[in-house]
Chimera marker file (.cmm) of the C-alpha trace (Angstrom):
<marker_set name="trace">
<marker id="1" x="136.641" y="81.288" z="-7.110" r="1" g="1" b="0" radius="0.5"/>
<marker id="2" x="134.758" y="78.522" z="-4.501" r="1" g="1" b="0" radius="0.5"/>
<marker id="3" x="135.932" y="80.592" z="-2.114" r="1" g="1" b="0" radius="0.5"/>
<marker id="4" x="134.948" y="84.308" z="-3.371" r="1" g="1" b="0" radius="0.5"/>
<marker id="5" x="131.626" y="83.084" z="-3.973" r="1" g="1" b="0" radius="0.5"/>
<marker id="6" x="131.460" y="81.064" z="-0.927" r="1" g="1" b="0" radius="0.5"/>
<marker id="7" x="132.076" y="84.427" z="0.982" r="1" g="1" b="0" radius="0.5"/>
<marker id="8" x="129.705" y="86.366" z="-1.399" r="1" g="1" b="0" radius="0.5"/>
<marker id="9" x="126.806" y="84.329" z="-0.546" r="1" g="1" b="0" radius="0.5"/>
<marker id="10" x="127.319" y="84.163" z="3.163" r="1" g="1" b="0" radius="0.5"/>
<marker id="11" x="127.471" y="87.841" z="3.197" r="1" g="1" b="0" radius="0.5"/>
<marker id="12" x="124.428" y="88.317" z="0.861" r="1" g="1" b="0" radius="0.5"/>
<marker id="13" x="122.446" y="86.013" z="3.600" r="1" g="1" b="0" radius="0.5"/>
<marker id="14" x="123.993" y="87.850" z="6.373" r="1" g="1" b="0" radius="0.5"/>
<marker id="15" x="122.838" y="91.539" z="4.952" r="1" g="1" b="0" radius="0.5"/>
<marker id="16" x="119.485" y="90.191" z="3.751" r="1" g="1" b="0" radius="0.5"/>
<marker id="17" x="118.838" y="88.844" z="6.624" r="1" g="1" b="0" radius="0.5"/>
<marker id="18" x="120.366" y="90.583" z="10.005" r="1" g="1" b="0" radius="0.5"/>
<marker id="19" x="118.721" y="88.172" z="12.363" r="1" g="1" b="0" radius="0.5"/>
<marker id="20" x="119.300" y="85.193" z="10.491" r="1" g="1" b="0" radius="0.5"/>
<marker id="21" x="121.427" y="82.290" z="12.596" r="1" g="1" b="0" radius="0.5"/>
<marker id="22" x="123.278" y="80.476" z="9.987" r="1" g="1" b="0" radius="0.5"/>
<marker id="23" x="125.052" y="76.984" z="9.978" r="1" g="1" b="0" radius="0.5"/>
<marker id="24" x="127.069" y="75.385" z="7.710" r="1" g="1" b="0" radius="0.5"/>
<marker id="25" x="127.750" y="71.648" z="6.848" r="1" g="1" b="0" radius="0.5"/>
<marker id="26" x="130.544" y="70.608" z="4.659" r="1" g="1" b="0" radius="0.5"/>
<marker id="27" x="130.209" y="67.766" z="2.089" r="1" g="1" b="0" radius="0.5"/>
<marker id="28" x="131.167" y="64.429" z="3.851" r="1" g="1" b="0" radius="0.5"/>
<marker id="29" x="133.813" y="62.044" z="2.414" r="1" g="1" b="0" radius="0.5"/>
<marker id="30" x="132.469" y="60.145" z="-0.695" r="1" g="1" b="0" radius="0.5"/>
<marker id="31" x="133.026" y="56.576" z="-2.293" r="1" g="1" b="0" radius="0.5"/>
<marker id="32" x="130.030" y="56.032" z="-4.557" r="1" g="1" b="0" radius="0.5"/>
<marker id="33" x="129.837" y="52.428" z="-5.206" r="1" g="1" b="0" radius="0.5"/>
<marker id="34" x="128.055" y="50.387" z="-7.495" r="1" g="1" b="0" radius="0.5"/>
<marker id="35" x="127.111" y="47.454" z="-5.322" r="1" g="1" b="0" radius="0.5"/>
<marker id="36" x="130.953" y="46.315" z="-4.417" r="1" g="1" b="0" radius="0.5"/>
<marker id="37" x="132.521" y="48.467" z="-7.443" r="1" g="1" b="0" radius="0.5"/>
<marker id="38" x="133.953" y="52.121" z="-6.631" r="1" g="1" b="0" radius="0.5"/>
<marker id="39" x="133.123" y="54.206" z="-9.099" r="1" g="1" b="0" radius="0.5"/>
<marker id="40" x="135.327" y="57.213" z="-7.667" r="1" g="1" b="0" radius="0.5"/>
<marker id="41" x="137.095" y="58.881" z="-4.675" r="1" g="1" b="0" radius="0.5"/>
<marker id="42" x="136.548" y="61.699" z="-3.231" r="1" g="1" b="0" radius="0.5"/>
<marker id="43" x="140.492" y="61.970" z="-3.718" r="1" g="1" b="0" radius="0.5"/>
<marker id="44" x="139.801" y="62.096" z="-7.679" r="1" g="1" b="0" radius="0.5"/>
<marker id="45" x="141.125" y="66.036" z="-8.821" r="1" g="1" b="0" radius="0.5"/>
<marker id="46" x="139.283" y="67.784" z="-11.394" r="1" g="1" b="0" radius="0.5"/>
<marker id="47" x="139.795" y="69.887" z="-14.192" r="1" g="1" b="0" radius="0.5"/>
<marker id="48" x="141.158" y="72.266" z="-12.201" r="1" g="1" b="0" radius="0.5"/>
<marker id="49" x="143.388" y="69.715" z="-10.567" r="1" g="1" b="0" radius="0.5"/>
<marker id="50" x="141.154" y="70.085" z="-7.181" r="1" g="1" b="0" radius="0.5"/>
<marker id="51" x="139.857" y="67.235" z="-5.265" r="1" g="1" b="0" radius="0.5"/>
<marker id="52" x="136.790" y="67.264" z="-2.387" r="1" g="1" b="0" radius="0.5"/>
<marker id="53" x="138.922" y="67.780" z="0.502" r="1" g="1" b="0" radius="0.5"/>
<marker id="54" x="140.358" y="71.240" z="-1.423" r="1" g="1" b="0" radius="0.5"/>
<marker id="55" x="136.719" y="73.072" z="-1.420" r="1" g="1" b="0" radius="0.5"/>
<marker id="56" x="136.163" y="71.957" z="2.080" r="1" g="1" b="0" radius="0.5"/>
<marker id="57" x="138.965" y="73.209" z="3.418" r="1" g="1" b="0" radius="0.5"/>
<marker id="58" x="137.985" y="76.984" z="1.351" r="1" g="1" b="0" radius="0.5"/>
<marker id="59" x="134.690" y="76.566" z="2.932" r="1" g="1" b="0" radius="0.5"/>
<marker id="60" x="136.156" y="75.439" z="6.491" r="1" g="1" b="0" radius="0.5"/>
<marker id="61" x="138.114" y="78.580" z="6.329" r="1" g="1" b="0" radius="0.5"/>
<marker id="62" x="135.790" y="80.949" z="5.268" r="1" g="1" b="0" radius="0.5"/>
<marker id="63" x="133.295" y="80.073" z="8.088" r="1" g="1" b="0" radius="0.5"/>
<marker id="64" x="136.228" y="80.806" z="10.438" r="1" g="1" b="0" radius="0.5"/>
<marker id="65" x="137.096" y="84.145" z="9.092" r="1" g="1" b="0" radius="0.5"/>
<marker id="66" x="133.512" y="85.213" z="8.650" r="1" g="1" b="0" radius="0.5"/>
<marker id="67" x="132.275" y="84.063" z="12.238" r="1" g="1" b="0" radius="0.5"/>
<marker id="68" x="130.037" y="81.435" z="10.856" r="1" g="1" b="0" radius="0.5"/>
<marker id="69" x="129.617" y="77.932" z="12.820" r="1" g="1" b="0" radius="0.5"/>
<marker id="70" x="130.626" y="74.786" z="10.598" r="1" g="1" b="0" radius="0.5"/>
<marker id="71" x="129.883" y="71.252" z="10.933" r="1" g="1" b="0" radius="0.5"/>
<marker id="72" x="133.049" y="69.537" z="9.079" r="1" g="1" b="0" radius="0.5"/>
<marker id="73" x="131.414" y="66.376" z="7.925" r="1" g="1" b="0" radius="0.5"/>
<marker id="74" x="134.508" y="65.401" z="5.670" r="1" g="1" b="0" radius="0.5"/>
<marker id="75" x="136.989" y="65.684" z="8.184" r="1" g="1" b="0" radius="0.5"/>
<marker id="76" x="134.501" y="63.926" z="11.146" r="1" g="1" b="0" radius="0.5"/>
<marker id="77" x="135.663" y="60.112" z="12.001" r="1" g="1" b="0" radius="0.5"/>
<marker id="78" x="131.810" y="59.956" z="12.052" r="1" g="1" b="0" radius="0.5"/>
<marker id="79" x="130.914" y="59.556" z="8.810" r="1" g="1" b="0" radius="0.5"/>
<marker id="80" x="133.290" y="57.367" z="6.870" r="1" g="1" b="0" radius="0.5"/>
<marker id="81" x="131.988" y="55.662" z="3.521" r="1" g="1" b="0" radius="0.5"/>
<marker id="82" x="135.378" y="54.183" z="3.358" r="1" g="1" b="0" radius="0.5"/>
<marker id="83" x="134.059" y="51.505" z="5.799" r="1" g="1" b="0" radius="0.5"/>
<marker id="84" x="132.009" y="48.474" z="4.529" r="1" g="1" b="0" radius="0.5"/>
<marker id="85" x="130.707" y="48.542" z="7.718" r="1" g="1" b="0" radius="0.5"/>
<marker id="86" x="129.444" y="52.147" z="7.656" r="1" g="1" b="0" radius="0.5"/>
<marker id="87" x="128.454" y="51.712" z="3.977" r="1" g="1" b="0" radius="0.5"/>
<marker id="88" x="125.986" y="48.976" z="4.833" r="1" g="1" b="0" radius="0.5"/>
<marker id="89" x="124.253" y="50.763" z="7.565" r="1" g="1" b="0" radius="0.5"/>
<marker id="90" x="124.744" y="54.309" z="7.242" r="1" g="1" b="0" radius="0.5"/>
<marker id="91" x="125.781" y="55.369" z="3.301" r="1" g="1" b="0" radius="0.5"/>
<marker id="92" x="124.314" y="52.449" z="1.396" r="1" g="1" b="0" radius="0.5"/>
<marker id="93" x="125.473" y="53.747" z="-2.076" r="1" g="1" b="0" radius="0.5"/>
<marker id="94" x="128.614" y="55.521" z="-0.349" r="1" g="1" b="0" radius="0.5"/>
<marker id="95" x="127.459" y="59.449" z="-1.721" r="1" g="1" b="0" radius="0.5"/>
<marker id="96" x="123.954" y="60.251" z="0.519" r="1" g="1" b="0" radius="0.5"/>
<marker id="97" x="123.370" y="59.580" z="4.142" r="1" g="1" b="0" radius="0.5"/>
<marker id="98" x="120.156" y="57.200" z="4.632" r="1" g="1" b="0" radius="0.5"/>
<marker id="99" x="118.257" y="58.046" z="7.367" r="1" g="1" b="0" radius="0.5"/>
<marker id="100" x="120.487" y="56.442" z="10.436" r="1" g="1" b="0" radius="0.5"/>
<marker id="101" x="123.002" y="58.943" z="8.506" r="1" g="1" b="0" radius="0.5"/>
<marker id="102" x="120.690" y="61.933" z="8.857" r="1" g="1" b="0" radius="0.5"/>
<marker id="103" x="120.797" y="61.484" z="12.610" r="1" g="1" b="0" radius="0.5"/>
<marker id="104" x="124.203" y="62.082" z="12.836" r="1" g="1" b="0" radius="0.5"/>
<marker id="105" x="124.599" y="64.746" z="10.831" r="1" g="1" b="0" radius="0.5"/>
<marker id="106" x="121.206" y="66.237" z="12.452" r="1" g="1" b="0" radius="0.5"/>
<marker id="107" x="122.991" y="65.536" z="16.334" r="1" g="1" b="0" radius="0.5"/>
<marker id="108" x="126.286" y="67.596" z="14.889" r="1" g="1" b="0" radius="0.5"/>
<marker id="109" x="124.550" y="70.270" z="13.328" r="1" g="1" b="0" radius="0.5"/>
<marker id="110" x="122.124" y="70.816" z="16.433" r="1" g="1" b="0" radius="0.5"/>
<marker id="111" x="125.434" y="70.610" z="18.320" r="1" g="1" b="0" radius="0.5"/>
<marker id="112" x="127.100" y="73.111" z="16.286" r="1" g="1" b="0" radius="0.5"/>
<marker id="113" x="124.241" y="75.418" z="16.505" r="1" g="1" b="0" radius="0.5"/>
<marker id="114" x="123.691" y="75.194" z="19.920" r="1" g="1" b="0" radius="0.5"/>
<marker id="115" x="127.452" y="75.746" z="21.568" r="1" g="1" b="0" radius="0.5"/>
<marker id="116" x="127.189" y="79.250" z="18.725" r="1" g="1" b="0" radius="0.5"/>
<marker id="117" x="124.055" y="80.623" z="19.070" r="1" g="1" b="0" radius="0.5"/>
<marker id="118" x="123.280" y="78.560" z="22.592" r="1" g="1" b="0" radius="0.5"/>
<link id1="1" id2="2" r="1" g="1" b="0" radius="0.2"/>
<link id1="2" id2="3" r="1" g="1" b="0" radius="0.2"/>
<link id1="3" id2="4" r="1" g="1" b="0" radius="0.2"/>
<link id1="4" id2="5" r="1" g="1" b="0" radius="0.2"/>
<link id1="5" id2="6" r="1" g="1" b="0" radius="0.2"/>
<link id1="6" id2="7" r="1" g="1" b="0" radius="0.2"/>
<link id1="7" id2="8" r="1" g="1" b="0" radius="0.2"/>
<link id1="8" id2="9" r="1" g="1" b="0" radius="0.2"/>
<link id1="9" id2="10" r="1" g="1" b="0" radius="0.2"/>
<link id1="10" id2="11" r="1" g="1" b="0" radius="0.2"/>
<link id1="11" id2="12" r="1" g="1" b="0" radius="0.2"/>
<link id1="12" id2="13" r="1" g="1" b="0" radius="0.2"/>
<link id1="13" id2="14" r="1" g="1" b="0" radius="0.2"/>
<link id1="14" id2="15" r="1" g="1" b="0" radius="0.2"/>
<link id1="15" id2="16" r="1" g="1" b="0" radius="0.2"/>
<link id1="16" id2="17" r="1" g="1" b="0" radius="0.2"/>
<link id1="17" id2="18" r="1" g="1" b="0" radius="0.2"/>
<link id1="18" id2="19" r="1" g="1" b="0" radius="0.2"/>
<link id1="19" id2="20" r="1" g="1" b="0" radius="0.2"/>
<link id1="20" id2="21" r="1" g="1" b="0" radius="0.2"/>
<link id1="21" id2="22" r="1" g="1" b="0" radius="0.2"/>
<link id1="22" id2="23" r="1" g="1" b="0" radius="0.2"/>
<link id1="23" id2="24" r="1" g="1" b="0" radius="0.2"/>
<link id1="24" id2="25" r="1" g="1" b="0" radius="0.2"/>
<link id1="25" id2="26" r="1" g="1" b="0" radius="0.2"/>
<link id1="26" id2="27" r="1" g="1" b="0" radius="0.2"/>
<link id1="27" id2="28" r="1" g="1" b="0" radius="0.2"/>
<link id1="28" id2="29" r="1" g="1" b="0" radius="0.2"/>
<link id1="29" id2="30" r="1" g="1" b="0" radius="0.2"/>
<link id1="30" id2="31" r="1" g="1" b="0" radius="0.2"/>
<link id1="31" id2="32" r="1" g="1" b="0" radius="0.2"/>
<link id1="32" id2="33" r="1" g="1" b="0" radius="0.2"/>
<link id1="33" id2="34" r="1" g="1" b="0" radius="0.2"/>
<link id1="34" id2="35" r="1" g="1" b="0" radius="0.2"/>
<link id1="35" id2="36" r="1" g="1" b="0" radius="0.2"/>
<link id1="36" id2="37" r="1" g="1" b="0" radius="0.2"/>
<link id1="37" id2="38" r="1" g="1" b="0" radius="0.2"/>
<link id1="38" id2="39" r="1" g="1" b="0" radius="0.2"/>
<link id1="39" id2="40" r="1" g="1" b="0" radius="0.2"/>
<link id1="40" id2="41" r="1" g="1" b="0" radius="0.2"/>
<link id1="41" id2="42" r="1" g="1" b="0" radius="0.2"/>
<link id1="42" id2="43" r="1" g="1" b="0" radius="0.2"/>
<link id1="43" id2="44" r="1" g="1" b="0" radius="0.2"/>
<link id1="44" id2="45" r="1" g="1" b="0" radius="0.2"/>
<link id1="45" id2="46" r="1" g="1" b="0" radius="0.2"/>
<link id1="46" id2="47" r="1" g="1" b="0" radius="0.2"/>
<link id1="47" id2="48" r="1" g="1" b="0" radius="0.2"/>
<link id1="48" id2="49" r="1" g="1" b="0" radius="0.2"/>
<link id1="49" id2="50" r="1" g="1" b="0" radius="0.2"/>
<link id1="50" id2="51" r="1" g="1" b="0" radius="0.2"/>
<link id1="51" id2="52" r="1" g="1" b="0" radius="0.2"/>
<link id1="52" id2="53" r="1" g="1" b="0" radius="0.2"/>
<link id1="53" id2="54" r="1" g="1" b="0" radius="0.2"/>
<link id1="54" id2="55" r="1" g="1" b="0" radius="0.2"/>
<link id1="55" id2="56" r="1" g="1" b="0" radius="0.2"/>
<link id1="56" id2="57" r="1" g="1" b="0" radius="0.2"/>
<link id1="57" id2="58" r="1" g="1" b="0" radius="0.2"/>
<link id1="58" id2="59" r="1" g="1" b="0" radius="0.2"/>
<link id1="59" id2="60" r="1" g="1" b="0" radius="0.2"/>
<link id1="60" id2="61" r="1" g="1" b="0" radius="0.2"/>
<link id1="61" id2="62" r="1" g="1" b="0" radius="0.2"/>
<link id1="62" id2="63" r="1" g="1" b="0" radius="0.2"/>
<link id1="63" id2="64" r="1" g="1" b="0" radius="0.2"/>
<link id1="64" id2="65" r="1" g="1" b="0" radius="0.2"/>
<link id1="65" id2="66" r="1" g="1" b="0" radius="0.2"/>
<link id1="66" id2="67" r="1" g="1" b="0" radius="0.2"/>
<link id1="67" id2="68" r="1" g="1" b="0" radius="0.2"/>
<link id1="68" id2="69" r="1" g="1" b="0" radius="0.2"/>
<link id1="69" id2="70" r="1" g="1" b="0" radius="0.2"/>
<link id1="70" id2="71" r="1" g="1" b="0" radius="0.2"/>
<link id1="71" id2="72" r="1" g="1" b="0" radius="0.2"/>
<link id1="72" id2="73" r="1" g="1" b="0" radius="0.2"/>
<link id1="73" id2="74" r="1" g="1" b="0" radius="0.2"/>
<link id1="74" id2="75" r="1" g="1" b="0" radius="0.2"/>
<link id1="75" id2="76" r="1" g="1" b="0" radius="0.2"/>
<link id1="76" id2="77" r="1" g="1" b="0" radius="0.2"/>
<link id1="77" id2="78" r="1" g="1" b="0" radius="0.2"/>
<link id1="78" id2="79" r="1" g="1" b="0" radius="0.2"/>
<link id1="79" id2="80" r="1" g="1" b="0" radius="0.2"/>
<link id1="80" id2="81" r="1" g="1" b="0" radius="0.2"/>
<link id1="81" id2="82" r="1" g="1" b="0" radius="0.2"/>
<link id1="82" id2="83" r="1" g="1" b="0" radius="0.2"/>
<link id1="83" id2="84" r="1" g="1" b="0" radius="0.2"/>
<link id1="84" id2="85" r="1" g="1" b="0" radius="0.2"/>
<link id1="85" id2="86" r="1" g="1" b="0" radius="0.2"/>
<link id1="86" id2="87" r="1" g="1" b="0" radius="0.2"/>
<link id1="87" id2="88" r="1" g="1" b="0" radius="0.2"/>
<link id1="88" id2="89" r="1" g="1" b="0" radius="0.2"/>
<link id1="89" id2="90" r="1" g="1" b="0" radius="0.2"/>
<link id1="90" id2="91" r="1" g="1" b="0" radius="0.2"/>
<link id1="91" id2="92" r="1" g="1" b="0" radius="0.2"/>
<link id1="92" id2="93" r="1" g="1" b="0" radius="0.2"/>
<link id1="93" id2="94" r="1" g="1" b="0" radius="0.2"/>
<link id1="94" id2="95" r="1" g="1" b="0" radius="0.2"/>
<link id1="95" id2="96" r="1" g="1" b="0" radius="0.2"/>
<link id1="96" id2="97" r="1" g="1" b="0" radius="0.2"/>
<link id1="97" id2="98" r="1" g="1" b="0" radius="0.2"/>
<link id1="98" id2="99" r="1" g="1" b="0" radius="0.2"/>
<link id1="99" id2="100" r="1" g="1" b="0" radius="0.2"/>
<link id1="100" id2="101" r="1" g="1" b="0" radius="0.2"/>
<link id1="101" id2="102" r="1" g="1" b="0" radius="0.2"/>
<link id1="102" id2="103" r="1" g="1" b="0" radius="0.2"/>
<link id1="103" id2="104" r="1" g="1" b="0" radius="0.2"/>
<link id1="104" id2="105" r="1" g="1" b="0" radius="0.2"/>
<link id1="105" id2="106" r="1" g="1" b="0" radius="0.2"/>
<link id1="106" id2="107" r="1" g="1" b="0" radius="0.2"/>
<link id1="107" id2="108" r="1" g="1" b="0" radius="0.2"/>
<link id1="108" id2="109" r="1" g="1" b="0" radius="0.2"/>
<link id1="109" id2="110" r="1" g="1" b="0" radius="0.2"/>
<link id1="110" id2="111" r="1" g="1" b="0" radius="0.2"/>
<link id1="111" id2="112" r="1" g="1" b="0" radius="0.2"/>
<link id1="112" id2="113" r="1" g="1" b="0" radius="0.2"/>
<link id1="113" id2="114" r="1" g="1" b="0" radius="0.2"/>
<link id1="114" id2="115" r="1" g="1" b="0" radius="0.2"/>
<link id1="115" id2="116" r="1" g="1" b="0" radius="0.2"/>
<link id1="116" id2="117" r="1" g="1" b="0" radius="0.2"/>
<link id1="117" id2="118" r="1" g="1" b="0" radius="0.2"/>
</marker_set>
């Protein structure tokens, strides 16, 4: 499963690496777009009837129980490609951050890393 491997890997990090500080970001909400067109939600399910929010939530989770700081970019009222507004500025093509984008997600990590490991 996400989650099984999810756990796996952290572990295999942790062991291969005592001193290693480790921080994890989630995937952030996603509305690719096509100019004005959506092409998809991150709603959409899969195959396995799972949508975006599912595996974040496994991966939220699994941070918790293995002691692991997370930055939940999907769940954040930060980022929001929902918003035209955001979209222009922030997430042109509503999928990867531009570089205003990668300053708040590189103030929330540093935050995240910082109230952990201090």
């Amino acid at each position: 499963t996400f989650y099984g491997a999810f756990c796996k890997t952290v572990e295999l990090i942790k062991s291969n690496n005592p001193k290693a500080k480790i921080l994890v970001m989630t995937a952030t909400r996603q509305l690719p777009v096509n100019g004005t067109t959506i092409r998809r939600k991150d709603t959409d399910k899969n195959s396995l009837g799972l949508d975006l929010e599912a595996y974040v939530n496994a991966q939220v989770l699994a941070c918790s129980e293995l002691n692991v700081p997370v930055f939940d970019a999907y769940h954040t009222d930060l980022l929001d490609p929902y918003n035209p507004a955001f979209r222009v500025k922030n997430m042109v093509d509503g999928l990867h951050p531009n570089e205003l984008g990668h300053e708040v997600i590189t103030h929330e990590l540093l935050k995240n890393y910082y109230y952990f490991y201090g």
